[in-house]
C-alpha positions, 0 to 999 in steps of 0.5 A, a space after each residue: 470670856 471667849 474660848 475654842 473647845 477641841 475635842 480628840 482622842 488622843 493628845 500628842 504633846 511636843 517637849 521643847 518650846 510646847 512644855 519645856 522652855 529649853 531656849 536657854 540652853 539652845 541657844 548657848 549650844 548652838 551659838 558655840 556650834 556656830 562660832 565654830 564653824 563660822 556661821 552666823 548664829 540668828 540664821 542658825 537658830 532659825 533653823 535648828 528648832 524643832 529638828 534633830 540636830 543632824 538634820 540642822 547640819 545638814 541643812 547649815 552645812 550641805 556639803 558636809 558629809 552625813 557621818 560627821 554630822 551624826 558624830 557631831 550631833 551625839 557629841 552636842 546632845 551630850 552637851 545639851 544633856 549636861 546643862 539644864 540651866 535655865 531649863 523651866 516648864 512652858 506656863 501652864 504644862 504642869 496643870 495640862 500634863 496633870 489633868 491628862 492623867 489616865 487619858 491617851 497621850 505621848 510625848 513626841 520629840 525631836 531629842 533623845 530619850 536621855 535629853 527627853 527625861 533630863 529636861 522634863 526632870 529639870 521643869 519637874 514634869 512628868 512624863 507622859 506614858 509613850 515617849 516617841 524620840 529621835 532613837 525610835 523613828 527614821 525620819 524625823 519632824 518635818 517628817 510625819 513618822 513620829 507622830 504617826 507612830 504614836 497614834 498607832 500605839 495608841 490605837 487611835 486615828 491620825 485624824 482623831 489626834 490633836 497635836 500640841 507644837 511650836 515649831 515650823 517642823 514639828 507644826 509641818 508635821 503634825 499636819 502632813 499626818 493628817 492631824 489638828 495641831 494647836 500651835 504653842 507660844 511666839 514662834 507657833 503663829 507664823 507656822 499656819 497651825 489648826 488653832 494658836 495659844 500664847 502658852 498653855 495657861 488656863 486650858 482645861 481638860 474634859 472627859 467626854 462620854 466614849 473615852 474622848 477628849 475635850 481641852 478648851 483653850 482660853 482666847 485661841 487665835 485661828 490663823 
């Protein structure tokens, strides 16, 4: 069976749509941001994924100003705290997340600390060791800063990382600091990641001599 092995030595992980699938509850929350303010909901998921939810306001909503964006948005992360619904882990998380046990990681996210552990709660994942999430940095993915601030608390070079994502913000991201990024599910491929999976099935982790990383992944597709 064919397979690419890609060796790092750290691993920085997404949450939703990479190890939660959470498109359930986006979906019912922002078709009802939506409907408020008249907007057509297929553009507005189009753009929401991946983001804090300020910055997709932002972007739906230019003239609006930022405060109101910001009240909004701590308004809709109470609303996306409260409904886990649907919520289950990506095919494959758990045996990924258990096998990087005692290996560098994180967890770099886009949602609060409090979404962060209610979704991993809701798929019955753990979580890893550094959280990065939406309250610790200033800007956030498509921004690099996230990302970067992990591998500086790991003690590990941007370019010794391998980012797991799926969306064009998080992927952006990834690669702006200077990182591999293996791209994760549907949406990842058009996005112009390092290397692509269907879901994180049958990938396997290694321990390399020296404290590396090695996670072969099954039938990648390299865009």
């Amino acid at each position: 069976m064919s397979a690419t092995t890609l060796t790092a030595r750290a691993v920085l992980l997404d949450m939703d749509g990479t190890l939660v699938n959470s498109d359930a509850v986006v979906e019912r929350v922002w078709r009802r941001w939506a409907a408020r303010h008249s907007l057509d909901p297929t553009n507005v998921l189009s753009v929401v994924h991946g983001r804090q939810g300020h910055l997709s306001m932002a972007m739906l909503l230019p003239e609006r100003p930022v405060e109101e964006n910001l009240a909004e948005n701590a308004t809709m992360l109470a609303e996306e705290s409260s409904d886990v619904d649907g919520v289950v882990a990506v095919p494959g998380a758990p045996a990924l997340l258990e096998a990087l046990v005692g290996a560098p990681h994180a967890l770099v996210t886009s949602a609060d600390d409090t979404l962060a552990r209610v979704r991993m709660g809701a798929a019955g994942l753990p979580l890893p060791p550094l959280l990065i999430t939406a309250e610790l940095v200033a800007a956030s993915k498509p921004d690099p800063e996230g990302f970067l601030m992990a591998a500086s608390q790991l003690g590990v070079d941007p370019a010794e990382c391998l980012v797991l994502e799926d969306s064009e913000a998080g992927i952006i991201a990834g690669l702006a600091a200077g990182m591999r990024v293996l791209g994760v599910g549907p949406r990842a491929a058009a996005f112009g990641p390092t290397h692509h999976a269907p879901d994180l099935t049958g990938i396997t982790v290694e321990y390399v001599p020296g404290g590396g990383i090695s996670l072969t992944v099954p039938h990648p597709a390299v865009p």
